[in-house]
N, C-alpha and C positions, 0 to 999 in steps of 0.2 A: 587360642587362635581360631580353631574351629567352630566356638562357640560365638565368637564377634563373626566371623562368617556367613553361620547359619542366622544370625539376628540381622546382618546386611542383606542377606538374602532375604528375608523375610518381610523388612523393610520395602524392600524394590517390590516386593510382591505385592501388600497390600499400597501401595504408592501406585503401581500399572494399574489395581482396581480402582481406587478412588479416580484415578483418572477418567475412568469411563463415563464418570457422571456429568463433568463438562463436556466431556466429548458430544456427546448424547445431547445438551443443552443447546448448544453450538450448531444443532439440526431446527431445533425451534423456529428461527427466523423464515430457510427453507419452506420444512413444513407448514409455517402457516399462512406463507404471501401464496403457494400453490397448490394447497388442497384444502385448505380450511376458509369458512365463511369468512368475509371481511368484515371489518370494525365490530369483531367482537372477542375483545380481548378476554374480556371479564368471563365470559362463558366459556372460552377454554381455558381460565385458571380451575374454571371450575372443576371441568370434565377429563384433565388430565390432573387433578389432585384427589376431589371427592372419589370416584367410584373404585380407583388404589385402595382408598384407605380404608371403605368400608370391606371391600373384595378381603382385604387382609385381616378385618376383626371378625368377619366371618368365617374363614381358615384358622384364626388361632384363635380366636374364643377367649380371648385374654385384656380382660381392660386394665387399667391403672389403679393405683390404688395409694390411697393416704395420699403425701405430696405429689403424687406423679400425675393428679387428676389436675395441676393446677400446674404444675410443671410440664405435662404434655402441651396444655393448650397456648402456654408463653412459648414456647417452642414453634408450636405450629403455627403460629403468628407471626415470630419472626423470619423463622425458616423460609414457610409455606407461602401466609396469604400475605401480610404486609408486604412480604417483599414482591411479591408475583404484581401487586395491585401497583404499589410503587414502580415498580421496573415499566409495565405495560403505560402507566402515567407517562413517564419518561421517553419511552419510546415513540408518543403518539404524538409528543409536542415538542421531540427533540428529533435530529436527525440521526439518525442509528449510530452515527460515528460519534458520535459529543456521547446519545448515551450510553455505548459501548466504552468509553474511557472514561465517565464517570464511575461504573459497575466495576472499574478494571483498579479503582483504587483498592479493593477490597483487601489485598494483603497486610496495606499499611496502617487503615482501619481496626484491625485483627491485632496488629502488634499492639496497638496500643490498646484494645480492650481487653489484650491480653496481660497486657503490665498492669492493666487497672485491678481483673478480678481473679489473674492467676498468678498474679507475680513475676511473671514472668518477661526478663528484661530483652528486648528486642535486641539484635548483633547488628553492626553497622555492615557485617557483611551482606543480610536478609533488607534491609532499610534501604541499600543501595540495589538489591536485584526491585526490590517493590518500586522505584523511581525509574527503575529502566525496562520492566513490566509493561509500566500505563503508557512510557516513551511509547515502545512499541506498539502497542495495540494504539495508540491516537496514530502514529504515521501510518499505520493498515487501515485504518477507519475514518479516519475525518478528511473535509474536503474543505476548500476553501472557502466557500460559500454557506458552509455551517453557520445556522442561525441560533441563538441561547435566549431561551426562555426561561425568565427568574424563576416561575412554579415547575418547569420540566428539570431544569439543574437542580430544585431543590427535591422532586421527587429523586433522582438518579443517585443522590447524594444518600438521602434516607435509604434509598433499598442496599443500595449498599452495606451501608452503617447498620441494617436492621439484619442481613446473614452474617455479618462480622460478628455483631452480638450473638446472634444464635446461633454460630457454629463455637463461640468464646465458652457461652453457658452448656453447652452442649458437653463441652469435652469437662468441665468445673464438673455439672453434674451427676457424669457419666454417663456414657453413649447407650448404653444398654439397661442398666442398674440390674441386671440378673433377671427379666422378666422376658429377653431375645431380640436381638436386632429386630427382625420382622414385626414384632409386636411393637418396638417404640416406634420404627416407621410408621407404621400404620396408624397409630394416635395419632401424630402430626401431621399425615395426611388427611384425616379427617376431620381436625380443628382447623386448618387451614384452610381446605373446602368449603367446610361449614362460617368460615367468616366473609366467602366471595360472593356466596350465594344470596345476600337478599341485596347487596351492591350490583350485582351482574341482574336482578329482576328489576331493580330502581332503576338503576342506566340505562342497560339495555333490551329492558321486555321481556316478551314472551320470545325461547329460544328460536327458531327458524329449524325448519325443516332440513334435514342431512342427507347430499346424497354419497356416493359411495366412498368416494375419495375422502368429504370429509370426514365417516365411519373411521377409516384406514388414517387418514392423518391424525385421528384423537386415539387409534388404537395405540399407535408408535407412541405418540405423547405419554396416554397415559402409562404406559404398560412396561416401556423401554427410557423414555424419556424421563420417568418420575417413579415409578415401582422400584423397578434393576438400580435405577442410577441414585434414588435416595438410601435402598439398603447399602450400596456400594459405598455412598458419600461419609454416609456417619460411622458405617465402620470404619473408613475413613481414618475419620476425626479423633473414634477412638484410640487409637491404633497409633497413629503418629504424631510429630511434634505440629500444634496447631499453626504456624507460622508457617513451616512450611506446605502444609497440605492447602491451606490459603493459598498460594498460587497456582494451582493446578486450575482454578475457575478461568485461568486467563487462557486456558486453552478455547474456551466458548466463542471468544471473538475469534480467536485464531482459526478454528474448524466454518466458523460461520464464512472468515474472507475467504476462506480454502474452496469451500461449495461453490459459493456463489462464483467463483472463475470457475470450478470443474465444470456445473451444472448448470448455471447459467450465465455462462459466458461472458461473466465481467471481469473487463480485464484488469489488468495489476502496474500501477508502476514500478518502477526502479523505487523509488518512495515506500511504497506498500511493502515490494518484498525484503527492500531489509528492515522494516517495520514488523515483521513473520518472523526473520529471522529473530530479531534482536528479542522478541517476545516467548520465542522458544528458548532463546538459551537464558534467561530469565526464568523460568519455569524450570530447566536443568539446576541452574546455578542455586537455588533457592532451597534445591532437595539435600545438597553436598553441603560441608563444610569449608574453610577456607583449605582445610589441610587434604581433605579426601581430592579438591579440584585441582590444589596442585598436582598431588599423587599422579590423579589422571592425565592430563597435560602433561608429564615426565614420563608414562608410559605407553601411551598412542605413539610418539613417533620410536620410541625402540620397536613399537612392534610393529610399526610398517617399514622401518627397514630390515625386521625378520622376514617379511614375506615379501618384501622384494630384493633379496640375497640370495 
């Protein structure tokens, strides 16, 4: 009994950290319409992924070795650049809310690359919070006059599909392989980097001059937004069942509608907010199993007629 305790406990722990990483994600949008240069996506994939990852193989000193040189960089491809490239696609030709619910498929994605290469058979319990996931976040995010661009849907689609795979193969080929969280981060940030960089020189030139703001807006990115929150993510992934840690990304859109009312004063409809809601308990519901949510549901209201007795 204590034993299943201390493994639920342990559970909730590293599930509050994986968390962080959406969370932290979910400032992206913020951070870059007001402190970072415009129309350059490509150069802050680069500057919140690259200077992570070499910062980290300079501190541990530790490269890859046999399959890990060829395994880090499909990683950092799918993880890192492909997606960062695809998503930034998405967003430039889609309106935030179209591709905020395409990215928001990612759970259901995940089941199924997970019954492909881990065997692992999806529960209609997780299948139906993944359907009421993307519910959610489309009623928080999209607006009527959302437009859909065939190559922006299908970037949104791809970046999705492309962390699905790489959070699938991540956990098949083990999060760490004995060599230290920090150190596989750090390989993956720096193949992912390294595949933005001569697309962000093609697209968008010679970088442009930073002033302070945007200094401090690539800090956060790089530092908190992709260092913290990628060692966070993949231990993660190690750690818990991959379906469920898949939904925690849905909190990204969810922090992102949340600012943008704090911070800058967009308001919310009735629409929106139980679009919030329904998107958080989707994200709860997905961690539990059928029998832990009854559990709970039978024990919240004993205990609030204990403390109002």
């Amino acid at each position: 009994m204590l034993q299943n305790a201390g493994g639920g406990s342990r559970t909730a722990a590293f599930t509050a950290l994986a968390a962080v990483a959406p969370i932290t994600w979910g400032t992206t949008y913020l951070v870059t319409t007001e402190f970072l240069p415009p129309d350059r996506p490509l150069l802050s994939g680069v500057l919140r992924t690259l200077p992570a990852g070499l910062a980290v193989l300079l501190l541990t000193r530790t490269l890859p070795r046999g399959r890990w040189w060829w395994r880090s960089a499909v990683l950092g491809l799918l993880n890192i650049g492909a997606f960062n490239v695809l998503l930034f696609v998405a967003a430039y030709r889609l309106p935030g809310g179209v591709a905020a619910t395409l990215t928001s498929m990612q759970p259901l994605l995940v089941a199924g690359m997970a019954l492909l290469l881990l065997k692992e058979r999806p529960t209609a319990w997780r299948l139906g919070w993944g359907v009421a996931g993307v519910a959610g976040v489309a009623l928080m995010v999209l607006r009527g006059e959302a437009a859909f661009d065939l190559l922006g849907v299908l970037a949104g689609i791809a970046a999705a599909l492309s962390m699905a795979t790489g959070v699938v193969l991540t956990k098949r080929w083990g999060a760490t392989h004995g060599a230290g969280l920090l150190s596989f981060t750090g390989w993956q940030l720096t193949a992912g980097g390294l595949l933005i960089v001569p697309l962000a020189l093609i697209v968008e030139g010679t970088p442009p001059a930073l002033d302070a703001a945007a200094v401090g807006g690539y800090l956060w990115l790089g530092v908190v937004g992709t260092l913290v929150a990628y060692v966070l993510w993949f231990q993660g992934v190690g750690r818990l069942p991959v379906a469920a840690v898949s939904f925690l990304v849905l909190l990204s859109p969810v922090v992102a509608t949340a600012l943008g009312w704090l911070v800058l004063g967009q308001p919310l409809t009735a629409l929106q907010t139980a679009g919030f809601v329904l998107a958080m308990v989707s994200i709860l519901g997905a961690q539990l199993t059928p029998q832990a949510a009854s559990a709970l549901l039978r024990v919240t209201p004993r205990a609030h007629r204990s403390s109002t007795s």
